[in-house]
N, C-alpha and C positions, 0 to 999 in steps of 0.2 A: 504494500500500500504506500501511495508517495503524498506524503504530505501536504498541505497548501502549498506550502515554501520551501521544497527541498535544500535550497539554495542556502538560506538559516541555517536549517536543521542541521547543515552538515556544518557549518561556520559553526554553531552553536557546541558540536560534538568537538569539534577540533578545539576550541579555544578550552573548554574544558580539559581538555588531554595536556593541553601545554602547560595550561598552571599545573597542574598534578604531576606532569613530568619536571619544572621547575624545584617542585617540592621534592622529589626522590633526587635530582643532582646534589639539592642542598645537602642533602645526608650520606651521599657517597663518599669513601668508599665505609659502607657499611661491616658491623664488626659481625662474626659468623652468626651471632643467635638471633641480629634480625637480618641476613639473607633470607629466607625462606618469606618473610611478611615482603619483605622488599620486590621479593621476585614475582610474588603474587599483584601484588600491583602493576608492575610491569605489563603480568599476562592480560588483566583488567584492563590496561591506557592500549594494548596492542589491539584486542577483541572491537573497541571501540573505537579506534582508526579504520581499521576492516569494517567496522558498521558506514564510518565516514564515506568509505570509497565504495560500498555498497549503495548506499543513498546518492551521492554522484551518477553513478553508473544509471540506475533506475531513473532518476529525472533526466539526464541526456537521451536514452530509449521514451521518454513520453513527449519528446518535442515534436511538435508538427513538423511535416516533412519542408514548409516554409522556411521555420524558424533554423533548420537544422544547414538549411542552405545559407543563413544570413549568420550563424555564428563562427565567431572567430576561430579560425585554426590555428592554435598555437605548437601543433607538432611536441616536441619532448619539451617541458619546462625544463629550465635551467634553475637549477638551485644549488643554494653556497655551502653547502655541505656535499653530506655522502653523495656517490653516484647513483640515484635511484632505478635507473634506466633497462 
């Protein structure tokens, strides 16, 4: 099901993910008895990235066959980090 506003929801999922991944840097490197909560969160901010790109994916498949000719092709994003590609 896609939301009114896919577009939000996934802005909304991701800005979440980033303070919370903010939060676990803060505490790196962690001492061994909380690896295990640490890494559990982890798996939590990944699950809900993968929601992210799941909600992307499903509102670009709902675009009118119009809209899908008028939007941007940005080809591979360039981002200042890792190689996502």
């Amino acid at each position: 099901m896609v939301s009114e506003n896919p577009g939000v929801e996934a802005i909304e999922t991701v800005g979440g993910v980033i303070t919370d991944l903010v939060e676990v840097a803060e505490r790196l490197p962690v001492k061994p008895d909380q690896a295990e909560k640490i890494a559990r969160v982890l798996d939590r901010l990944s699950a809900e990235i993968a929601e992210a790109a799941a909600i992307v994916r499903e509102a670009s498949n709902h675009l009118s066959p119009a809209r899908q000719q008028t939007a941007p092709s940005q080809g591979s994003p360039k981002l200042s980090g890792r190689d996502y590609s």
